[in-house]
C-alpha positions in Angstrom: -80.5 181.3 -116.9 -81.7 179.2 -119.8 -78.8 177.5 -120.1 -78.5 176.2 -116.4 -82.2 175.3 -116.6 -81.5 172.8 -119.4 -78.4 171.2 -117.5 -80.3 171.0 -114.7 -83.8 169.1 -116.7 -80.6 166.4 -117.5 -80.4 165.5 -113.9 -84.0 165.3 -112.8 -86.5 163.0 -112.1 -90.2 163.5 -112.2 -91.7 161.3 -109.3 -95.3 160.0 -108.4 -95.4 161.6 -104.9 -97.1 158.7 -103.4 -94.7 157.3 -101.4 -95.2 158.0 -97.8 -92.9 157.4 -95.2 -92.2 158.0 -91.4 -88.6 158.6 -91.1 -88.3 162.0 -89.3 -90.3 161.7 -86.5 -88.6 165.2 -85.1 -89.3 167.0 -88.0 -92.4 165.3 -90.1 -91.5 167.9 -92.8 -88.8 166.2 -93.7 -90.3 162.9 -94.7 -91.1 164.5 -98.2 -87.4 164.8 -99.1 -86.7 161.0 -98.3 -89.9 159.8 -100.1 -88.6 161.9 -103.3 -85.3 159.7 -103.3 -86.5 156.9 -102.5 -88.3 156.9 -105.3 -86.3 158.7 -107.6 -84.1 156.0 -106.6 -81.8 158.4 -105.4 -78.0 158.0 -105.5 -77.4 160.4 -102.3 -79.7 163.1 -100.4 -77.4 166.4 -100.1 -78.7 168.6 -97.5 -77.8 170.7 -94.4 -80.7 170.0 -92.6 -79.9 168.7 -89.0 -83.0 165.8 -88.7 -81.9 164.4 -91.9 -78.0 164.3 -91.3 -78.7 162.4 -88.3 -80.5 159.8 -90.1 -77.1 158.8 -91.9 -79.0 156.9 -94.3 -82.6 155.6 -95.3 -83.1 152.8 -97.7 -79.6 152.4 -98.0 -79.9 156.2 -99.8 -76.7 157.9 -98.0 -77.9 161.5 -96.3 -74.7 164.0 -96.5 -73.6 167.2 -96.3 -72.8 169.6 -99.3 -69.0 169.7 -98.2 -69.0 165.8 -97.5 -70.7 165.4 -101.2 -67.7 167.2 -102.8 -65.4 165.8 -101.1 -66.3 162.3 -101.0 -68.4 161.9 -104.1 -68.1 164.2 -106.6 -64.0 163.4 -107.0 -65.0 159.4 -107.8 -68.7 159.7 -109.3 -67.4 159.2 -112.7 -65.1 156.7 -112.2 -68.0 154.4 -110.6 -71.3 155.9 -112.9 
């Protein structure tokens, strides 16, 4: 367990929590998770939830499903990172 909690410190971001936004009317909820990327200047938003899928995208941050993530991102991330 130790070892997959220092991978995953590597790959996160520590954000204000200030940013408030109105992007999910159907599910306020949500908003939180797009205010965290948009801040953490998020590459993508990976997530099953159906309110934020049908966003496609906020902020020009692409909202996508785990399967679509491996598929589509994962193969080429680090040609292009």
């Amino acid at each position: 367990m130790t070892e997959y909690l220092e991978v995953l410190k590597k790959f996160t971001v520590l954000v204000s929590g200030t940013t408030i936004v109105d992007a999910v009317p159907e599910d306020p909820d949500d908003n939180i998770i797009i205010a965290c990327a948009i801040e953490a200047e998020a590459d993508v938003i990976v997530t099953g939830d159906r309110h934020l899928l049908s966003l496609g995208s906020y902020h020009q941050i692409p909202i996508v499903t785990a399967v679509n993530f491996l598929n589509n991102y994962v193969r080429s991330y680090g040609r292009t990172k």
